[in-house]
PDB file of N, H, CA, C and O in Angstrom:
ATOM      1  N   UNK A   1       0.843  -1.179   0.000  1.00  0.00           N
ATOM      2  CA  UNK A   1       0.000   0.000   0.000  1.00  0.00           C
ATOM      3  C   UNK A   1       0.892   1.248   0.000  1.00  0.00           C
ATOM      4  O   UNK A   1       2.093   1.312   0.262  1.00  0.00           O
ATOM      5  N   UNK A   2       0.101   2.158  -0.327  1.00  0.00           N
ATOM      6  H   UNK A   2      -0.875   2.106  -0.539  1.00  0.00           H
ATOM      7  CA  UNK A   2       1.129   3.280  -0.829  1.00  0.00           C
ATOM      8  C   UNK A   2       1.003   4.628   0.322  1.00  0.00           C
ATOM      9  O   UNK A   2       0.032   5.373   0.185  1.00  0.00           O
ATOM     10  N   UNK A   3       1.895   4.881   1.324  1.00  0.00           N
ATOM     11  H   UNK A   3       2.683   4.276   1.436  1.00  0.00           H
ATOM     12  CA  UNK A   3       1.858   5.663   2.372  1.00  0.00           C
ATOM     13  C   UNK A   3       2.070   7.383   1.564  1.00  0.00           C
ATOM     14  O   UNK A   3       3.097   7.616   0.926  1.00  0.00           O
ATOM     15  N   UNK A   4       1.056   8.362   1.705  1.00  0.00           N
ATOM     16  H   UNK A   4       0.221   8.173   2.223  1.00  0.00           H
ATOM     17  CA  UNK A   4       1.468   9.620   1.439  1.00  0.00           C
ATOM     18  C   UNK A   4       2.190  10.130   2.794  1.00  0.00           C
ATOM     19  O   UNK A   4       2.845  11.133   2.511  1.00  0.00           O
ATOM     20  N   UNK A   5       2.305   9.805   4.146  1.00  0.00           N
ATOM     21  H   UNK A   5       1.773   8.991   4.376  1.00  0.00           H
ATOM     22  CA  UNK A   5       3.316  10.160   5.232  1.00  0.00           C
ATOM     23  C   UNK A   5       4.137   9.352   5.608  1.00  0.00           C
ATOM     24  O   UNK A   5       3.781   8.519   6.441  1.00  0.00           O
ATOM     25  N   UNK A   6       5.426   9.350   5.130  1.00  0.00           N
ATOM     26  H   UNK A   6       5.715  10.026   4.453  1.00  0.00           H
ATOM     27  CA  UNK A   6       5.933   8.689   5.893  1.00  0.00           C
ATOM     28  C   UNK A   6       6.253   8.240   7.357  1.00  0.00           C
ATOM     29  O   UNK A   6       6.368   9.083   8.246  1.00  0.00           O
ATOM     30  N   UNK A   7       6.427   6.631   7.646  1.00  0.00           N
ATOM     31  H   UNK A   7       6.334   5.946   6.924  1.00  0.00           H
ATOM     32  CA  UNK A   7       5.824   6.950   9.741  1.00  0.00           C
ATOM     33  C   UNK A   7       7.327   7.525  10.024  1.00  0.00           C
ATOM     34  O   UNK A   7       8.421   7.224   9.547  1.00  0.00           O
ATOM     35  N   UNK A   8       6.995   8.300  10.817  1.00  0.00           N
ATOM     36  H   UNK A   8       6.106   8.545  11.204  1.00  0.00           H
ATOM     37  CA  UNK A   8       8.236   8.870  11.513  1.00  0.00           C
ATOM     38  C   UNK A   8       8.704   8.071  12.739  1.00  0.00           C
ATOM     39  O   UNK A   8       7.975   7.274  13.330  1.00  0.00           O
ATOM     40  N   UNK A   9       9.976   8.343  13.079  1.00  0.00           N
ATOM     41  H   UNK A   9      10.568   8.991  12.599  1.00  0.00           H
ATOM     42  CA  UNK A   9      10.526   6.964  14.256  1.00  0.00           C
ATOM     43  C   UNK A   9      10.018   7.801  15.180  1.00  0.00           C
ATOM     44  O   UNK A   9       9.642   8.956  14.980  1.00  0.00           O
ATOM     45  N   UNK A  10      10.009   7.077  16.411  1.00  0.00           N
ATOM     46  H   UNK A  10      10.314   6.139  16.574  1.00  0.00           H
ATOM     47  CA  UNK A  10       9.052   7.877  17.705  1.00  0.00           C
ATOM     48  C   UNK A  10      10.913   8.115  18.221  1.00  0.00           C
ATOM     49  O   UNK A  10      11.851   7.365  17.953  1.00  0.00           O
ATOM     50  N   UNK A  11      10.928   9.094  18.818  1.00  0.00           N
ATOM     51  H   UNK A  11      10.166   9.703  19.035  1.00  0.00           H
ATOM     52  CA  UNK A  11      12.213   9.395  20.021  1.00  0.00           C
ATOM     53  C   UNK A  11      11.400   9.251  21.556  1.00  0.00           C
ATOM     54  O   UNK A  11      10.256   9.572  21.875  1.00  0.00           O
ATOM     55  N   UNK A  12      12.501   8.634  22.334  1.00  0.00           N
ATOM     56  H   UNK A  12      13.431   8.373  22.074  1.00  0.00           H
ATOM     57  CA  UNK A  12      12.486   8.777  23.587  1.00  0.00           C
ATOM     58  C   UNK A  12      12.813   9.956  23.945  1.00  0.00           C
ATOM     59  O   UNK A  12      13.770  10.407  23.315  1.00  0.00           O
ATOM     60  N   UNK A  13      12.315  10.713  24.828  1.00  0.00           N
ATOM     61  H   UNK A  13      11.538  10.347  25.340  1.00  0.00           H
ATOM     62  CA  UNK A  13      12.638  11.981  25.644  1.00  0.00           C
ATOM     63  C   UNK A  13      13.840  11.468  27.145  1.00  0.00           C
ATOM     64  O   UNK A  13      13.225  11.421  28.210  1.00  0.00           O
ATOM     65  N   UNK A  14      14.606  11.292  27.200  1.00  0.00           N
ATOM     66  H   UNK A  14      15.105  11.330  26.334  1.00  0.00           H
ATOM     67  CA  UNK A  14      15.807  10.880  28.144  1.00  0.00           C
ATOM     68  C   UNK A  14      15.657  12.016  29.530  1.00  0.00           C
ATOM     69  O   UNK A  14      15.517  11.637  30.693  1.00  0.00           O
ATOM     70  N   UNK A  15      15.704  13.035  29.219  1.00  0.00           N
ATOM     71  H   UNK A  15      15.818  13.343  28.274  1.00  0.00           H
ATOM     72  CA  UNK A  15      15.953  14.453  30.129  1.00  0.00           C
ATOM     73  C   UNK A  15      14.707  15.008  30.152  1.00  0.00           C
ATOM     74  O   UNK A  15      14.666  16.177  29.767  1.00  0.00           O
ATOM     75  N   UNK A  16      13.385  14.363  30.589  1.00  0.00           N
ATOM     76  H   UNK A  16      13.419  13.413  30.901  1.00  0.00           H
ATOM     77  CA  UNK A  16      12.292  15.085  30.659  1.00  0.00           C
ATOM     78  C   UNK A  16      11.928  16.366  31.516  1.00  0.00           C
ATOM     79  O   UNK A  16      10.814  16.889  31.492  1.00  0.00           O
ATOM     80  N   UNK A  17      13.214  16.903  32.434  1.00  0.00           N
ATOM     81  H   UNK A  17      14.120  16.478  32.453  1.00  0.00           H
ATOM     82  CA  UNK A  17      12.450  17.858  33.378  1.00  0.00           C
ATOM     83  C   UNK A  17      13.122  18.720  32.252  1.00  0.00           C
ATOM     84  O   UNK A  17      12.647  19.856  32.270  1.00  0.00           O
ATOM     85  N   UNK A  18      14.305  18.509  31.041  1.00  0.00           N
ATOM     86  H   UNK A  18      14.691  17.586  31.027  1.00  0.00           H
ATOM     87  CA  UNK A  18      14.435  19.963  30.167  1.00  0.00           C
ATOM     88  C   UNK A  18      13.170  19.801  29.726  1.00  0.00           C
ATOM     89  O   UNK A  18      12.395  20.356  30.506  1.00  0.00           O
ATOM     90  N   UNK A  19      12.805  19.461  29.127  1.00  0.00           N
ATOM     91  H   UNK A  19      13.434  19.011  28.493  1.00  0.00           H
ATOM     92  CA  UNK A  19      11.716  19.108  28.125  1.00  0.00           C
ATOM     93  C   UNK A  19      10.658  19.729  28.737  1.00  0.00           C
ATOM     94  O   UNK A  19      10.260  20.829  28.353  1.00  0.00           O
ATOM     95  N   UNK A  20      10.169  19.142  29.638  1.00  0.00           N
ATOM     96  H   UNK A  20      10.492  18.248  29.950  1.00  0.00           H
ATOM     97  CA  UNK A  20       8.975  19.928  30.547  1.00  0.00           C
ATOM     98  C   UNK A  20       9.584  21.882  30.765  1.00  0.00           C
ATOM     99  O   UNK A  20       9.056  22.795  30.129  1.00  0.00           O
ATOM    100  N   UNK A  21      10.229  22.001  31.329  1.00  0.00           N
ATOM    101  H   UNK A  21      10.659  21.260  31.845  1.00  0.00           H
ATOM    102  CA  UNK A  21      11.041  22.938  31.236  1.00  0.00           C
ATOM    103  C   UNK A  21      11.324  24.199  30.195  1.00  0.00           C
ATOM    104  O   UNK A  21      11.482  25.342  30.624  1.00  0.00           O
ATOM    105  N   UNK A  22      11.364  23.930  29.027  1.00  0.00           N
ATOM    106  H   UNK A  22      11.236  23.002  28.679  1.00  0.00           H
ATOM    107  CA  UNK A  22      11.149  24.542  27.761  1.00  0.00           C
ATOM    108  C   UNK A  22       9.937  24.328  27.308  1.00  0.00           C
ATOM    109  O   UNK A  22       9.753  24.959  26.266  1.00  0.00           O
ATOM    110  N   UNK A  23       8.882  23.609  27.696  1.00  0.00           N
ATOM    111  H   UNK A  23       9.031  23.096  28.542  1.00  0.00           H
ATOM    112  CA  UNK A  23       7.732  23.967  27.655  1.00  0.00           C
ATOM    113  C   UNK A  23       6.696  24.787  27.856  1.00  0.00           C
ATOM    114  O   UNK A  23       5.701  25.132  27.219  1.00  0.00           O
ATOM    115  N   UNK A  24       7.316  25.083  29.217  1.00  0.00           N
ATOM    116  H   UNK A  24       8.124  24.803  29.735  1.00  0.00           H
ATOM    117  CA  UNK A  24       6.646  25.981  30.386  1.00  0.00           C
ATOM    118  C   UNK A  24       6.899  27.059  29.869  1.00  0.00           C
ATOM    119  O   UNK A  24       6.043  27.911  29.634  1.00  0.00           O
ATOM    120  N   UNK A  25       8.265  27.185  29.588  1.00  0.00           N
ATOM    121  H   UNK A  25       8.961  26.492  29.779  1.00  0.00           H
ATOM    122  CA  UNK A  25       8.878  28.918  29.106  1.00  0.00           C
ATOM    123  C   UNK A  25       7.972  29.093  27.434  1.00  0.00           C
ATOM    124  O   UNK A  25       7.687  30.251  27.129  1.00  0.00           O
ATOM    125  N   UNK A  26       7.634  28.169  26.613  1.00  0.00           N
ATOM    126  H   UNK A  26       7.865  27.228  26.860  1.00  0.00           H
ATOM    127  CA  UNK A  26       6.942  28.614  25.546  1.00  0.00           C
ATOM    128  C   UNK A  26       5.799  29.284  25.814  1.00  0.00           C
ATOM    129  O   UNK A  26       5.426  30.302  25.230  1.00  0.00           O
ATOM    130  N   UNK A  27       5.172  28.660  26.794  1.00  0.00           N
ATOM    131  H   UNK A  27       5.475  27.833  27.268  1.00  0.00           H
ATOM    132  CA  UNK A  27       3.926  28.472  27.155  1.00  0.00           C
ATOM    133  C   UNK A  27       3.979  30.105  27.900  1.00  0.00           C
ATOM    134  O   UNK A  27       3.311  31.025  27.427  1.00  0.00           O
ATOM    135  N   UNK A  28       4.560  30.221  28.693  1.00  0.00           N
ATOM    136  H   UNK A  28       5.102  29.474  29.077  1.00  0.00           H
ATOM    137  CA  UNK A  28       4.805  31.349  29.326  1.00  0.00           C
ATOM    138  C   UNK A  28       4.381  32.736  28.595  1.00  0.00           C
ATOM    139  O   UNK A  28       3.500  33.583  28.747  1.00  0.00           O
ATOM    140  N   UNK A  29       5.738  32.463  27.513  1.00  0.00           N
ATOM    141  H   UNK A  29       6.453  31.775  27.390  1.00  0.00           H
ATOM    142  CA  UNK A  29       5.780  33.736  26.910  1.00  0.00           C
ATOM    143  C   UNK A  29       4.548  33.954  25.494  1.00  0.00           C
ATOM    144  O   UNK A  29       4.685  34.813  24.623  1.00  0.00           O
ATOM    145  N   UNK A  30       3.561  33.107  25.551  1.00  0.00           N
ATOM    146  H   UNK A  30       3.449  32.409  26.258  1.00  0.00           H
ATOM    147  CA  UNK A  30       2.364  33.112  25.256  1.00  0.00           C
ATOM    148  C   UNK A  30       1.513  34.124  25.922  1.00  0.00           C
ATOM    149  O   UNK A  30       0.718  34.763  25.233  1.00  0.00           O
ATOM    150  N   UNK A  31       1.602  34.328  27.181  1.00  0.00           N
ATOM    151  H   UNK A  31       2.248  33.809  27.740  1.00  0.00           H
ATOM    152  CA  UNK A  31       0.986  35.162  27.340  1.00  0.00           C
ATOM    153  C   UNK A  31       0.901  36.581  27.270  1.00  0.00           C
ATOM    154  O   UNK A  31      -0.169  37.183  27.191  1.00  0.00           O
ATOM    155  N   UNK A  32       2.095  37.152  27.301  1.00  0.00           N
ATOM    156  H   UNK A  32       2.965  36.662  27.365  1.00  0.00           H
ATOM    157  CA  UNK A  32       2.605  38.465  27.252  1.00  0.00           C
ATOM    158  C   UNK A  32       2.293  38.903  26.118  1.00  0.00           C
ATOM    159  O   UNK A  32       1.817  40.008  25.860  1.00  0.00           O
ATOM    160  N   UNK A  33       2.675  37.638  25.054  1.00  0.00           N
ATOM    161  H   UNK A  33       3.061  36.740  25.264  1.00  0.00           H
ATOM    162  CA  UNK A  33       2.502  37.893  23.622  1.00  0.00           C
ATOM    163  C   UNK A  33       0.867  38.203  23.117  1.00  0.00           C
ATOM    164  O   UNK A  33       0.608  38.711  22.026  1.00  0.00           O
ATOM    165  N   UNK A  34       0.002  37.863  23.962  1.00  0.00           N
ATOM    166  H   UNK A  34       0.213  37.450  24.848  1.00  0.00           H
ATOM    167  CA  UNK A  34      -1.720  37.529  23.704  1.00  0.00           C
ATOM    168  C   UNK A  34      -2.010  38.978  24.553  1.00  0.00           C
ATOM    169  O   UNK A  34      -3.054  39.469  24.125  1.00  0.00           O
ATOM    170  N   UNK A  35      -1.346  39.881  25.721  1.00  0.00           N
ATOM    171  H   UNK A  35      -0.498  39.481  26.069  1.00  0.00           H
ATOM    172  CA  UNK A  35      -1.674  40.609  26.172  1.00  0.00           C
ATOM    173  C   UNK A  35      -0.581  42.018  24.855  1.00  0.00           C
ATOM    174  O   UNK A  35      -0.995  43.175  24.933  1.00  0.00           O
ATOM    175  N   UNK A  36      -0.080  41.915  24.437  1.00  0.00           N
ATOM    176  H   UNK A  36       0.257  40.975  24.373  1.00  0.00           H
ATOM    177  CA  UNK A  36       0.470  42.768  23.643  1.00  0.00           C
ATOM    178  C   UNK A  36      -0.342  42.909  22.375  1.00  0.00           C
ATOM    179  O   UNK A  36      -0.362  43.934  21.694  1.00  0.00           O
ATOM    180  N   UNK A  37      -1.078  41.684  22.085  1.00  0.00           N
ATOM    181  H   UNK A  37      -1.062  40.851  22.639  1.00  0.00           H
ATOM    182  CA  UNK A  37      -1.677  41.501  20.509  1.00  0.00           C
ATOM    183  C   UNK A  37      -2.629  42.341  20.894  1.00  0.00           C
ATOM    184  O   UNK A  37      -3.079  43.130  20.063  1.00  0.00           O
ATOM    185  N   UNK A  38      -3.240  42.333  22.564  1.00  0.00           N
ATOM    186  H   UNK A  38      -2.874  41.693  23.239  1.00  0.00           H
ATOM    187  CA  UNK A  38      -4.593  43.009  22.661  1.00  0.00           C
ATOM    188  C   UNK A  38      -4.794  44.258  22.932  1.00  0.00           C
ATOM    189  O   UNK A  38      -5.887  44.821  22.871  1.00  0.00           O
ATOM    190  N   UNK A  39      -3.478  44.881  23.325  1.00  0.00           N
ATOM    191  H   UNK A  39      -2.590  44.423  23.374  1.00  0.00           H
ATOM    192  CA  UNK A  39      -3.417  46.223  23.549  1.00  0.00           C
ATOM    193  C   UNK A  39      -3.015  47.059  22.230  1.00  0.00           C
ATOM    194  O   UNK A  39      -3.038  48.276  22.415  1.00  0.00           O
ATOM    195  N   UNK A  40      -2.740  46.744  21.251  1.00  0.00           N
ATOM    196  H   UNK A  40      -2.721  45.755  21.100  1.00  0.00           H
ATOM    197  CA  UNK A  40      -2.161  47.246  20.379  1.00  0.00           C
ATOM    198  C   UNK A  40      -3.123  47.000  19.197  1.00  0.00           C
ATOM    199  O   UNK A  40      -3.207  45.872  18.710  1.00  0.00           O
ATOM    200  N   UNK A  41      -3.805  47.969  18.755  1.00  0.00           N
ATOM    201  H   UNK A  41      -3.737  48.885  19.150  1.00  0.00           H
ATOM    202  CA  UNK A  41      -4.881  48.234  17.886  1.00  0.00           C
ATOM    203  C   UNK A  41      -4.592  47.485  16.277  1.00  0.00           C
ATOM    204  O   UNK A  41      -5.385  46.728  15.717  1.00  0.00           O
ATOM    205  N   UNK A  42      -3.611  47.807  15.884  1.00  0.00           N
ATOM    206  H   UNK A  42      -2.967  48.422  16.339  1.00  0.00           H
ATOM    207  CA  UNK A  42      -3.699  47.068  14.601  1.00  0.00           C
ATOM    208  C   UNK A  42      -3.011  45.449  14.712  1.00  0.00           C
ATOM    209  O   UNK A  42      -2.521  45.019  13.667  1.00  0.00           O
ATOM    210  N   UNK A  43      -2.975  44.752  15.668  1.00  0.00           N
ATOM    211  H   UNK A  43      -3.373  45.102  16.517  1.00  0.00           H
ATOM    212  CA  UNK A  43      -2.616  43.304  15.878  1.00  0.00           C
ATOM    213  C   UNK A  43      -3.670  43.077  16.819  1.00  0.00           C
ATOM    214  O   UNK A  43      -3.374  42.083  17.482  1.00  0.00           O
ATOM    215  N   UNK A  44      -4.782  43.562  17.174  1.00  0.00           N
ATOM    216  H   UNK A  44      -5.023  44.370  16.636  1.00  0.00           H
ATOM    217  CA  UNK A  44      -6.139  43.242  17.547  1.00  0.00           C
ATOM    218  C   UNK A  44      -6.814  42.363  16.740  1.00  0.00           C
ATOM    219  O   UNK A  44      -7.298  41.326  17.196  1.00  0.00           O
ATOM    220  N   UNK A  45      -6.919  42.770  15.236  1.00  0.00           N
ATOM    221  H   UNK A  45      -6.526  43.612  14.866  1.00  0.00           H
ATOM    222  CA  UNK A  45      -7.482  42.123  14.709  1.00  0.00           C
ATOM    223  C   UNK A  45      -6.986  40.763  14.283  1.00  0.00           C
ATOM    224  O   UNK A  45      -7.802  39.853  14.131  1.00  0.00           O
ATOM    225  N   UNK A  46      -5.662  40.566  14.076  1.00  0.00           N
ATOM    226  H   UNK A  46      -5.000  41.305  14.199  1.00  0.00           H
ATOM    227  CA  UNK A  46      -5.190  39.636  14.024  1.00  0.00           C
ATOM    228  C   UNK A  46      -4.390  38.473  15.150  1.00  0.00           C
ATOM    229  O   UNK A  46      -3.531  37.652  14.826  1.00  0.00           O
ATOM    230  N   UNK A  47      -4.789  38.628  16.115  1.00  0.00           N
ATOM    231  H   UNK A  47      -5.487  39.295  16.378  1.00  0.00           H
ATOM    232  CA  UNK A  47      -4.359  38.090  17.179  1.00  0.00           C
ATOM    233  C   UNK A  47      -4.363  36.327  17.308  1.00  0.00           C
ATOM    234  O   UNK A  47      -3.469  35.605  17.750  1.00  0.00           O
ATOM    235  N   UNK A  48      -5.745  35.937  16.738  1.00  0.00           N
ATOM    236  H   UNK A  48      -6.472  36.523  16.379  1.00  0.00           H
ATOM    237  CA  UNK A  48      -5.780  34.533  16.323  1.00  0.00           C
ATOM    238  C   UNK A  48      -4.744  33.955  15.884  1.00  0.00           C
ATOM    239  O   UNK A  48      -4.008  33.073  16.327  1.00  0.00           O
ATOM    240  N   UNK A  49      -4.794  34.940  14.378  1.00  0.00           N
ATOM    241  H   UNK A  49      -5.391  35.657  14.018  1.00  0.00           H
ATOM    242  CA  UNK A  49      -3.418  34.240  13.549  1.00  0.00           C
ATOM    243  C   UNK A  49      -1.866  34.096  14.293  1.00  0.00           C
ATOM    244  O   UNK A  49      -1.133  33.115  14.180  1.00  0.00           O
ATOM    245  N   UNK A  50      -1.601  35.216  15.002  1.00  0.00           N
ATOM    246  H   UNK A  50      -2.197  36.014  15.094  1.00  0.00           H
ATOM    247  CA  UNK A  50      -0.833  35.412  15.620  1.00  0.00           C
ATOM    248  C   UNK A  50      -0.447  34.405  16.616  1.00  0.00           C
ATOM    249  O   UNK A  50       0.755  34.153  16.697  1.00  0.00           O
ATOM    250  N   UNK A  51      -1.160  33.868  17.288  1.00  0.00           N
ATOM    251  H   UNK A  51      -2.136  34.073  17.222  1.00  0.00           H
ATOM    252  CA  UNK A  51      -1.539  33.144  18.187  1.00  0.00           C
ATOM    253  C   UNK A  51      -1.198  31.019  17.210  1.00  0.00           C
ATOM    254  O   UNK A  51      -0.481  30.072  17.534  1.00  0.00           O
ATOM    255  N   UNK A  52      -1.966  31.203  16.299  1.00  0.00           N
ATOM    256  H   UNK A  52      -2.548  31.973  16.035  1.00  0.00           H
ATOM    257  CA  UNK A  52      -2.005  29.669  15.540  1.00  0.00           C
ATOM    258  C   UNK A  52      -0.762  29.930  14.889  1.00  0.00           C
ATOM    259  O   UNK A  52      -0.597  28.888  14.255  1.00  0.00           O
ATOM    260  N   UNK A  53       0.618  30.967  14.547  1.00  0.00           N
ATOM    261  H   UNK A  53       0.484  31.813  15.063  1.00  0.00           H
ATOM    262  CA  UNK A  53       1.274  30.800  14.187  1.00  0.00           C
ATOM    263  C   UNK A  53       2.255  30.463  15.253  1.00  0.00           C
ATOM    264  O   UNK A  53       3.169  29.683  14.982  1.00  0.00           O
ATOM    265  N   UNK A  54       2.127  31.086  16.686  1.00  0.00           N
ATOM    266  H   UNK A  54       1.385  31.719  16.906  1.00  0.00           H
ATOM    267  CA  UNK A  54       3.488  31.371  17.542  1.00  0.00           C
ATOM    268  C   UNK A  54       3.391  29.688  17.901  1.00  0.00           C
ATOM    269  O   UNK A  54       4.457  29.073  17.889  1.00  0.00           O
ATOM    270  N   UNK A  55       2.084  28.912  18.232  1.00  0.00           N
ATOM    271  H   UNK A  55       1.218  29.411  18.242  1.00  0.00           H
ATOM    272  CA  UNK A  55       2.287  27.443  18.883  1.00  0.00           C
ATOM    273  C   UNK A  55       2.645  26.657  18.259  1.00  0.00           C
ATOM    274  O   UNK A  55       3.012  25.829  19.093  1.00  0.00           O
ATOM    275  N   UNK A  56       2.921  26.064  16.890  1.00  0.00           N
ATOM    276  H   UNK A  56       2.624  26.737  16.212  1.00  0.00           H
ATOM    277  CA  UNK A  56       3.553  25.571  16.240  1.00  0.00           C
ATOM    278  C   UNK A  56       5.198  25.790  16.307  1.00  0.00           C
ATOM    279  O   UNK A  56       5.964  24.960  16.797  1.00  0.00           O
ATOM    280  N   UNK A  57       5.554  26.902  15.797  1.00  0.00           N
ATOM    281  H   UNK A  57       4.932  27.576  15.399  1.00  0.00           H
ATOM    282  CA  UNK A  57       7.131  27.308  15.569  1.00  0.00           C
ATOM    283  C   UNK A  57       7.502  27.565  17.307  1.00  0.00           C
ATOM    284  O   UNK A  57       8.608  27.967  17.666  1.00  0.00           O
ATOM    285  N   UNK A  58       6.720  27.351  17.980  1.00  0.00           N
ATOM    286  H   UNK A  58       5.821  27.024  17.689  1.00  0.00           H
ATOM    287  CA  UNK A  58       7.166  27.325  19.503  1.00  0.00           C
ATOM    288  C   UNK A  58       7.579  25.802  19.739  1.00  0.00           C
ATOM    289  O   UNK A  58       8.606  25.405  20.291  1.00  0.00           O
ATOM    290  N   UNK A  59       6.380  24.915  19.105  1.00  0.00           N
ATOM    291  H   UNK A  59       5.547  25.237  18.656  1.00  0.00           H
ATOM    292  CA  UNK A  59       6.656  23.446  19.194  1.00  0.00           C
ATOM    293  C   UNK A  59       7.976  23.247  18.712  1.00  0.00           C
ATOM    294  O   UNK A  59       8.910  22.939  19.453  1.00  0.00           O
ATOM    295  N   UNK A  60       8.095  23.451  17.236  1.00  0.00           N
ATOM    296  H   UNK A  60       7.336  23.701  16.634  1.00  0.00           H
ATOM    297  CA  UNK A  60       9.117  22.899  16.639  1.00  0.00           C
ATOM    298  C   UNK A  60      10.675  23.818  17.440  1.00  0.00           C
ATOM    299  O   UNK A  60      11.720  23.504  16.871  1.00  0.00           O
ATOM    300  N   UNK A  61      10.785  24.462  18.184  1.00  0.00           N
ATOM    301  H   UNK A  61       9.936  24.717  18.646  1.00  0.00           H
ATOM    302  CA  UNK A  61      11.490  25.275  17.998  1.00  0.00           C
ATOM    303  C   UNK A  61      12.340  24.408  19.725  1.00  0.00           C
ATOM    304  O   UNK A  61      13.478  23.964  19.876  1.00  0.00           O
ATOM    305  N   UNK A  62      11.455  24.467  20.472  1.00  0.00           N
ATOM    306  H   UNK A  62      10.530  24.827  20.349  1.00  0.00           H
ATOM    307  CA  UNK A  62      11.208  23.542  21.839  1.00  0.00           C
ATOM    308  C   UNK A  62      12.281  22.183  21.090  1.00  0.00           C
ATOM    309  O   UNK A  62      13.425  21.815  21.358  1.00  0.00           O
ATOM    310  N   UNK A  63      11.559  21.850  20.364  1.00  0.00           N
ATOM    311  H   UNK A  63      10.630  22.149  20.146  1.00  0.00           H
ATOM    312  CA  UNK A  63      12.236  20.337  19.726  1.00  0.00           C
ATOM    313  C   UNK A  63      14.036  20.300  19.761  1.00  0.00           C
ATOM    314  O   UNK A  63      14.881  19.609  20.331  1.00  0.00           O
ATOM    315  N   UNK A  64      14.044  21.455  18.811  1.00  0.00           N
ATOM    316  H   UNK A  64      13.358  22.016  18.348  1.00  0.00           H
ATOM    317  CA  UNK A  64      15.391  22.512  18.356  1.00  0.00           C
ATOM    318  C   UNK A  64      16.250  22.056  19.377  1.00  0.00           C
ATOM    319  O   UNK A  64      17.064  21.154  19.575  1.00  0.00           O
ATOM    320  N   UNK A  65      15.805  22.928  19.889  1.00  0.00           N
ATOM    321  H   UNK A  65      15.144  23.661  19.728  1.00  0.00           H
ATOM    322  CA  UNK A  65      16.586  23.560  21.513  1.00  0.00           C
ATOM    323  C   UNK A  65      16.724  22.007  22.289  1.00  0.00           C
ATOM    324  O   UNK A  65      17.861  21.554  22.424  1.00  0.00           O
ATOM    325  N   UNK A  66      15.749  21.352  22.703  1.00  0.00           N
ATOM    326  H   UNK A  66      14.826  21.720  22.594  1.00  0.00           H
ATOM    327  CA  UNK A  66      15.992  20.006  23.246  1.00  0.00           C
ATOM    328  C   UNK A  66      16.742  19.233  22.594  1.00  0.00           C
ATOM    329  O   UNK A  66      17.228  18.353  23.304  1.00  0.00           O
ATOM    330  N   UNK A  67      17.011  19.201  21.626  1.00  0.00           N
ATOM    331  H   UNK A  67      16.616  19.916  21.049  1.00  0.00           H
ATOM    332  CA  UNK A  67      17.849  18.009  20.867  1.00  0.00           C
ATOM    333  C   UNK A  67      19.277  18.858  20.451  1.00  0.00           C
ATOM    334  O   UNK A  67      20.263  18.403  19.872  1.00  0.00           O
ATOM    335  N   UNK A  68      19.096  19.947  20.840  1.00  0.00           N
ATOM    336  H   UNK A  68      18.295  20.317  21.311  1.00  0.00           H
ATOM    337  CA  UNK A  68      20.446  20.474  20.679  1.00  0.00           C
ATOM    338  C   UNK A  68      21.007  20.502  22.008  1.00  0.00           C
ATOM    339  O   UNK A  68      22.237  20.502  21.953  1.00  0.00           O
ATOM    340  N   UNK A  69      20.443  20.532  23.453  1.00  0.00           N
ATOM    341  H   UNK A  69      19.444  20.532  23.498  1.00  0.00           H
ATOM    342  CA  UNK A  69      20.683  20.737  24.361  1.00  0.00           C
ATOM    343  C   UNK A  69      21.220  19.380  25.221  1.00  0.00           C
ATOM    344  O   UNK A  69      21.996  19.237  26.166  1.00  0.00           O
ATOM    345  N   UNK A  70      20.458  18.526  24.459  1.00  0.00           N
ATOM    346  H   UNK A  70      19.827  18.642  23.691  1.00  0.00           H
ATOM    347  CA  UNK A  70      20.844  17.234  25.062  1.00  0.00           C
ATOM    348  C   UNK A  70      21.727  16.430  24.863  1.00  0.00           C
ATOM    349  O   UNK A  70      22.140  15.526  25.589  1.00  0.00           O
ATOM    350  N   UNK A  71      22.152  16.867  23.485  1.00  0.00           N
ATOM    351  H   UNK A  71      21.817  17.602  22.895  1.00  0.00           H
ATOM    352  CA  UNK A  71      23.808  16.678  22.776  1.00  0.00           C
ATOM    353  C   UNK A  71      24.976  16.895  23.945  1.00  0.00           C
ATOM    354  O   UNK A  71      25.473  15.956  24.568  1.00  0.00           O
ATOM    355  N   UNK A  72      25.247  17.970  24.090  1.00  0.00           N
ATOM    356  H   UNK A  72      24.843  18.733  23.585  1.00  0.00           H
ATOM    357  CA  UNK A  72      25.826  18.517  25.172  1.00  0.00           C
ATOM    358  C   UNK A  72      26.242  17.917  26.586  1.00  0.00           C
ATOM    359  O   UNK A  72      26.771  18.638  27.431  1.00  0.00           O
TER     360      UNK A  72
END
């Protein structure tokens, strides 16, 4: 059968309190970012987007940083 995704290998997380850890701080600075979108009149309207773009490239970015960190 013909897969359009390839399965990706699962990783173990080894160092879960970084992991948890750089989570928290994404998560964090979510908010400042959601109180800035709302005070500021022309990123009012777009705050959603703003918002469905930062949690993704926060995910992948978390990933980044953990697998670069754990090298080390």
């Amino acid at each position: 059968m013909f897969n359009i995704m390839p399965t990706r290998q699962k990783r173990t997380i080894k160092n879960k309190k970084l992991y948890v850890t750089l989570e928290v701080i994404t998560f964090l600075l979510s908010i400042p970012l959601g109180y800035l979108c709302s005070q500021i009149d022309s990123l009012n309207d777009i705050t959603l987007e703003i918002i469905l773009i930062y949690v993704p490239v926060s995910m992948i970015t978390v990933d980044y940083l953990y697998q670069r960190l754990e090298r080390k």
